[in-house]
FIZA-660232 format. One record per residue (C-alpha): residue number from 1; residue in three letters; x negated, y negated, z. Coordinates in nm, 3 decimals. Each point is the difference from the previous one (the first is absolute). Example, Ala and Ser with C-alpha at 12.3 -4.5 7.8 and 13.67 -1.06 7.14 Angstrom:
<pts>
(pt 1 "ala" (-1.230 0.450 0.780))
(pt 2 "ser" (-0.137 -0.344 -0.066))
</pts>
This chain:
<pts>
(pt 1 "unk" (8.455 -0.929 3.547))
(pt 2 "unk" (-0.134 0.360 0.003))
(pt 3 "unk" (-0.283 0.140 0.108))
(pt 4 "unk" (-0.129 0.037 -0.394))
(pt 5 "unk" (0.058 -0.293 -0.091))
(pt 6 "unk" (-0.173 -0.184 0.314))
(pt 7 "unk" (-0.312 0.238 -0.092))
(pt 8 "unk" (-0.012 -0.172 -0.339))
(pt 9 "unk" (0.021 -0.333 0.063))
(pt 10 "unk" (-0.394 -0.034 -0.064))
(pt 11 "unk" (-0.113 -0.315 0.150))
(pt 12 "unk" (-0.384 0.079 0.131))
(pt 13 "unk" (-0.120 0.110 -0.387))
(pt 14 "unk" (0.170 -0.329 -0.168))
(pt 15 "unk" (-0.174 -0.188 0.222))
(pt 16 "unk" (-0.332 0.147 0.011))
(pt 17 "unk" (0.016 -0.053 -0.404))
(pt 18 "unk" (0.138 -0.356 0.068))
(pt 19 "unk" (-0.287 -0.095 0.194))
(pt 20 "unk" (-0.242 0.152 -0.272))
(pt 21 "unk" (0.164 -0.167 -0.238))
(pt 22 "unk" (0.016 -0.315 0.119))
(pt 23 "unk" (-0.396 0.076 0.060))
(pt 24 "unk" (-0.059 0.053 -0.346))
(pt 25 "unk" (0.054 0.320 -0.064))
(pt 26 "unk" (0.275 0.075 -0.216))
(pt 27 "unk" (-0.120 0.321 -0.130))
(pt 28 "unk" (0.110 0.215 0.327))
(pt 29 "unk" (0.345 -0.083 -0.127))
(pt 30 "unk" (-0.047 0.107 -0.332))
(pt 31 "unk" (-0.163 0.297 0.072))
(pt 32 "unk" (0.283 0.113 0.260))
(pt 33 "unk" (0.251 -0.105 -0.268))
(pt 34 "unk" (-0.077 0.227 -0.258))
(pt 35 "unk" (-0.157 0.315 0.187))
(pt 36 "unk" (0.201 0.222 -0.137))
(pt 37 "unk" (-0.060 0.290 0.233))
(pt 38 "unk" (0.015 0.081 0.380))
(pt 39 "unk" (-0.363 0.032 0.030))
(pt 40 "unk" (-0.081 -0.334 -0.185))
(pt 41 "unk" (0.177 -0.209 0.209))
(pt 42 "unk" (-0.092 0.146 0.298))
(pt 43 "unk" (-0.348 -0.045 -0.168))
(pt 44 "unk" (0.054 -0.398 -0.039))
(pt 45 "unk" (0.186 -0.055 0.327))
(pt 46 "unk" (-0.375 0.121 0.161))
(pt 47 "unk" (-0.183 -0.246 -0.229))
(pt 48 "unk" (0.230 -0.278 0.066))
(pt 49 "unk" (-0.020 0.102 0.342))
(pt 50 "unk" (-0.368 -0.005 0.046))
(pt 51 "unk" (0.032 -0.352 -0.204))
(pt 52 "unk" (0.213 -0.109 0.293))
(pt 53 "unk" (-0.204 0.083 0.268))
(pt 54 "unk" (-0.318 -0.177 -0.129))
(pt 55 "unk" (0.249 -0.306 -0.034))
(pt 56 "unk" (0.110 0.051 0.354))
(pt 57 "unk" (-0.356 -0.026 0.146))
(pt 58 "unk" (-0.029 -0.297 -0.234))
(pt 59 "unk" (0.227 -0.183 -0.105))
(pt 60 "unk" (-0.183 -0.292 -0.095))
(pt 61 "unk" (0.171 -0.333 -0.142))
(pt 62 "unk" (0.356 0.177 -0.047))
(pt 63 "unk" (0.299 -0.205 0.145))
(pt 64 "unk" (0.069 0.033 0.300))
(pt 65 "unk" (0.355 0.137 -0.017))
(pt 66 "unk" (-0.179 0.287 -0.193))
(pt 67 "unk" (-0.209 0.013 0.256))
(pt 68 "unk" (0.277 0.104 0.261))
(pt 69 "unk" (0.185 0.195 -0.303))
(pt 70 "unk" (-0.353 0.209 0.088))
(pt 71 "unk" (0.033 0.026 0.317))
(pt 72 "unk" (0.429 0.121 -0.019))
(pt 73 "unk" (-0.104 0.323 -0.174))
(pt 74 "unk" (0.052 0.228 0.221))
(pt 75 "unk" (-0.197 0.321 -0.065))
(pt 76 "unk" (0.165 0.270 0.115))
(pt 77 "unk" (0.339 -0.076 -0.191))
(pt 78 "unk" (-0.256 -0.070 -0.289))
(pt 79 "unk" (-0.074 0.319 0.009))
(pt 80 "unk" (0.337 0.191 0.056))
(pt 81 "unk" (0.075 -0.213 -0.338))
(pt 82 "unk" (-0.270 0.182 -0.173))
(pt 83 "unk" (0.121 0.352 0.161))
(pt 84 "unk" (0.338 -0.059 -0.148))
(pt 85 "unk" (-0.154 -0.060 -0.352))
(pt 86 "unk" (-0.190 0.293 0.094))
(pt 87 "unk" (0.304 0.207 0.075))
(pt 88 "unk" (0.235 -0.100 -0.251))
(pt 89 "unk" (-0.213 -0.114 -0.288))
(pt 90 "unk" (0.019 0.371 -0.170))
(pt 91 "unk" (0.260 -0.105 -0.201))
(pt 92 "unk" (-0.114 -0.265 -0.275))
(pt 93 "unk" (0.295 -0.177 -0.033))
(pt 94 "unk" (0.002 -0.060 0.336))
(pt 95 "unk" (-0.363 -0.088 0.084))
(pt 96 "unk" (0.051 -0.234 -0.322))
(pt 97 "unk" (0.297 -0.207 0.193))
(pt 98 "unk" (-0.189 0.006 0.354))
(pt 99 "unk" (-0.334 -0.150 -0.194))
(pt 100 "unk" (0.259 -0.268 -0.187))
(pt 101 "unk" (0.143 -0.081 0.271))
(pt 102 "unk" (-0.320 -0.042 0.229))
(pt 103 "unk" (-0.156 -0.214 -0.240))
(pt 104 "unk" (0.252 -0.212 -0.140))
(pt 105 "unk" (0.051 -0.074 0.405))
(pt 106 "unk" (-0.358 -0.085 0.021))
(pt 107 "unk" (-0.008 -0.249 -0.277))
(pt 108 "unk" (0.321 -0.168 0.153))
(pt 109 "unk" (-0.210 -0.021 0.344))
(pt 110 "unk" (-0.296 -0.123 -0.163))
(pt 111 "unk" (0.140 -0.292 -0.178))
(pt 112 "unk" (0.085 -0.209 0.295))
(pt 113 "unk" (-0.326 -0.008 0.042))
(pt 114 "unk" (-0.132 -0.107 -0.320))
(pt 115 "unk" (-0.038 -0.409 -0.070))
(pt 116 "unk" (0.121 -0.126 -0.324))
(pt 117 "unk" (-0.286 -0.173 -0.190))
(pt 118 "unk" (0.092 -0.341 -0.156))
(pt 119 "unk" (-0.300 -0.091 -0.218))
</pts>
């Protein structure tokens, strides 16, 4: 594996969104989804970012293998995952794969978390 492709593996922003998803809050991967500029998604990413932190410091009733899904994230490769969209997000085509690909991998992530309902 190369040294490109090992920078886009993405695994710190799918599971930031995972864990907000699972929390409820389904928008962040919306939002990400369809930004359809550089400086949109980098926009989101801080708003689901500031999301996550509040969840950190309280995480409330969430399960507790979400709970240490919280505690994996490991911030700096979070945020060498957010320089890379920085750095290569110029070109929209590009940024529109990354952002597909980062939030399709956060709804996998999420759903072994969520319950199925019976009624």
């Amino acid at each position: 594996m190369t040294s490109e492709e090992v920078r886009e593996r993405f695994e710190q922003i799918p599971s930031l969104l995972a864990v907000l998803t699972v929390a409820g809050g389904y928008e962040h991967v919306d939002r990400l989804a369809y930004s359809n500029s550089k400086g949109l998604a980098l926009y989101y990413l801080r708003e689901a970012t500031r999301a996550f932190h509040a969840l950190k410091r309280s995480p409330g009733d969430l399960p507790e293998d979400v709970k240490k899904l919280i505690e994996e994230i490991n911030p700096d490769y979070l945020d060498f995952e957010i320089r890379t969209i920085q750095e290569k997000g110029d070109d929209t085509g590009k940024l529109r794969e990354m952002l597909s690909y980062i939030c399709s991998r956060a709804l996998v992530k999420s759903s072994k978390y969520i319950e199925v309902k019976s009624k």
